[in-house]
Backbone as CSV, one residue per row, in Angstrom:
resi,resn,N_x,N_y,N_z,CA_x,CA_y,CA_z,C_x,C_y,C_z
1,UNK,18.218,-24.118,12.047,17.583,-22.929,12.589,18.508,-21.725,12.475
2,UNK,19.612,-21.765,12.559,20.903,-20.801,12.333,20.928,-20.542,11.184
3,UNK,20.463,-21.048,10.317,20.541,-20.786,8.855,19.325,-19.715,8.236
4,UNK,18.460,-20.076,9.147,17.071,-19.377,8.844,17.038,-17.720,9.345
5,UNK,18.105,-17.774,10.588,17.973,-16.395,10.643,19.287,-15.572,10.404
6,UNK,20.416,-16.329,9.925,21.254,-15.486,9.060,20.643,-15.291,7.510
7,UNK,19.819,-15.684,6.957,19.228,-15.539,5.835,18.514,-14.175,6.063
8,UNK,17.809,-14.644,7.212,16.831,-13.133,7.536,17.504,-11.775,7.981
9,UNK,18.952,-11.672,8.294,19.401,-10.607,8.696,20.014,-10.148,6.978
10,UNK,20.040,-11.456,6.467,21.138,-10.728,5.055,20.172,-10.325,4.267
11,UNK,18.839,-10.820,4.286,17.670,-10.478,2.969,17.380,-9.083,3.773
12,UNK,17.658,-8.431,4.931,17.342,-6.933,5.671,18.257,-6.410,5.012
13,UNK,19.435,-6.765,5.265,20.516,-5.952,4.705,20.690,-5.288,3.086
14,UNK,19.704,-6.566,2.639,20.027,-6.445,1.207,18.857,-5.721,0.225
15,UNK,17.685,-5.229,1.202,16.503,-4.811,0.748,16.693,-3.321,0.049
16,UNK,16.394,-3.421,-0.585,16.469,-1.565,-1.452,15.140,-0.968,-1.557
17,UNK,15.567,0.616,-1.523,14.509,1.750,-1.513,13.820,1.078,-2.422
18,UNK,12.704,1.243,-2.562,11.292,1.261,-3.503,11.475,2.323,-4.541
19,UNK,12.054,3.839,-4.605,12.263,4.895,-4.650,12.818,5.003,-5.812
20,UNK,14.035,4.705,-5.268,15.572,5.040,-6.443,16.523,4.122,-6.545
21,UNK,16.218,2.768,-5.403,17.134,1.944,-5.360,18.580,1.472,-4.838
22,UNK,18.458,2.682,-3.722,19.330,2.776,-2.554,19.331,2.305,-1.894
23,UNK,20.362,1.204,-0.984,20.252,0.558,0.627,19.215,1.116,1.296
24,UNK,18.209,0.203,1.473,17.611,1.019,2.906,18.352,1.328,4.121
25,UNK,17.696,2.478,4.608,18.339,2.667,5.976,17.549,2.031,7.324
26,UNK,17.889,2.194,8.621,16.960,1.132,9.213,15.942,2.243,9.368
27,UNK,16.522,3.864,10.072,15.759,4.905,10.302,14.625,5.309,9.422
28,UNK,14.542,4.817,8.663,13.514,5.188,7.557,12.777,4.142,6.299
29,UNK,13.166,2.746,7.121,12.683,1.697,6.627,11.486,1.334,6.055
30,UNK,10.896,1.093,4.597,12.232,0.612,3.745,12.632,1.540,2.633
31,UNK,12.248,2.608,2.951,13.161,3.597,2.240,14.774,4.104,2.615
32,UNK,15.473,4.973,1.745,16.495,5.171,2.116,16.474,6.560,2.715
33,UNK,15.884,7.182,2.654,15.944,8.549,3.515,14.407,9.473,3.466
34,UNK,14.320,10.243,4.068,13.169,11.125,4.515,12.391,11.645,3.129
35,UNK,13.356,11.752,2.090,13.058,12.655,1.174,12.184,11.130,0.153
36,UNK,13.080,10.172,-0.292,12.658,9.138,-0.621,10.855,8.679,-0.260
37,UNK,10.970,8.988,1.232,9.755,8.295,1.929,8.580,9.327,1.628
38,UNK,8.656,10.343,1.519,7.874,11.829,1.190,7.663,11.682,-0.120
39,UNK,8.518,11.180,-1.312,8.447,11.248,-2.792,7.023,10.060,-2.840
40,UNK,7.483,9.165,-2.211,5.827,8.066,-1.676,4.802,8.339,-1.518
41,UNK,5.230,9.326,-0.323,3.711,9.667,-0.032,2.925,11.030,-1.029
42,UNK,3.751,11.363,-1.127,2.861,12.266,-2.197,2.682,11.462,-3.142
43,UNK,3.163,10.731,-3.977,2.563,9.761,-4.912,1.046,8.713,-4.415
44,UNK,1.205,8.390,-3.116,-0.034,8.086,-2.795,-1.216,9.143,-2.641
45,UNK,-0.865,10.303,-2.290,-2.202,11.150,-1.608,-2.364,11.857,-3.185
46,UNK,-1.705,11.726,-4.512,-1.523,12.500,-5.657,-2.344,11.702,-6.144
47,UNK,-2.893,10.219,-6.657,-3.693,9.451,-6.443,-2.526,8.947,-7.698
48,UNK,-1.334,9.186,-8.050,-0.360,8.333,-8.909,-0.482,6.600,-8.712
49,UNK,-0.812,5.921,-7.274,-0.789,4.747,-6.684,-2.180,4.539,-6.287
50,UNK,-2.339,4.017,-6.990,-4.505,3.042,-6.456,-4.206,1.598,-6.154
51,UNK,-5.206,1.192,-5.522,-5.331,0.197,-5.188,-6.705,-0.347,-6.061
52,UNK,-6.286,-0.984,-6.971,-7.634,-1.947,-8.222,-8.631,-2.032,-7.017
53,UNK,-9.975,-1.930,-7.238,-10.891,-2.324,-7.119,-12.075,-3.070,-8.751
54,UNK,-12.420,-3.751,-7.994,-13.916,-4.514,-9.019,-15.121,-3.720,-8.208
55,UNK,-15.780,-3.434,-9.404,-17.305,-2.980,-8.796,-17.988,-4.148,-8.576
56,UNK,-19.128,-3.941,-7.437,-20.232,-4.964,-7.235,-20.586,-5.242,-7.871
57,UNK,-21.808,-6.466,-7.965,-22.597,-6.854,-8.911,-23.785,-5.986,-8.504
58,UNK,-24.073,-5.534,-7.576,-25.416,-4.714,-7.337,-24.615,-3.718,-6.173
59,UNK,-25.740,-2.308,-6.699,-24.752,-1.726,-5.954,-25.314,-1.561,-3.822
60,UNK,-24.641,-0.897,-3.164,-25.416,-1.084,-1.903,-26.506,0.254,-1.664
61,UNK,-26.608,0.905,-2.927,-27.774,2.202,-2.984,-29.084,0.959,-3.195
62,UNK,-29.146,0.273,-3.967,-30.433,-0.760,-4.168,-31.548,-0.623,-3.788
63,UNK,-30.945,-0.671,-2.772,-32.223,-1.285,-1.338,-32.948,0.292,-1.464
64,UNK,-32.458,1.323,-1.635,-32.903,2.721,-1.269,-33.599,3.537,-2.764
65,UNK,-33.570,2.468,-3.461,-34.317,2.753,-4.860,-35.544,1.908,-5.476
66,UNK,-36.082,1.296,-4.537,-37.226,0.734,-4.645,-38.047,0.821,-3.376
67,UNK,-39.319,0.769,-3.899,-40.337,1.188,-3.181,-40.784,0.561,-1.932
68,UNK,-41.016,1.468,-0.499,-41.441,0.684,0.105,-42.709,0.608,0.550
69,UNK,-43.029,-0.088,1.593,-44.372,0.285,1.587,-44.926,1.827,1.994
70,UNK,-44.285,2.284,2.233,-45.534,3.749,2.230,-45.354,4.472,1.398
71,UNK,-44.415,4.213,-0.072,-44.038,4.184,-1.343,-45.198,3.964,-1.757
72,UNK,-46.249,2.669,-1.723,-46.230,2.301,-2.568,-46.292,1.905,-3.110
C-alpha cells in the first residue's frame, strides 16, 4: 500500500504542462502557469480543439417533418 501512494505523489510530480512542456505547478494544475492555461482556453473557445462527434442515423427534426393528423 506504501508503494501505491509514493507512486502517486511521484507520477504528480512528474506530470507536464499540456502547453509547452513545463513542470506543472500545483497553482495552476495541470498547466504550468496562467498564461499556459489561457493559451488553452482560447484554443478551445477558437474552436482549434473539438470534440469528434458521429451524426445520428435519423435525425431528432423527424418526427416534425411528417404529417400529422390535422396535416393530413
Amino acid at each position: 500500500m506504501q508503494q501505491k501512494a509514493e507512486d502517486q505523489g511521484q507520477s504528480r510530480k512528474a506530470r507536464r504542462c499540456p502547453i509547452c512542456g513545463k513542470p506543472a505547478s500545483e497553482a495552476e494544475r495541470p498547466f504550468c502557469s496562467r498564461r499556459c492555461a489561457d493559451i488553452d482556453l482560447h484554443r478551445w473557445l477558437s474552436g482549434a480543439y473539438a470534440v469528434p462527434v458521429r451524426p445520428d442515423d435519423e435525425p431528432e427534426d423527424s418526427a416534425l417533418d411528417e404529417p400529422g393528423p390535422e396535416q393530413g
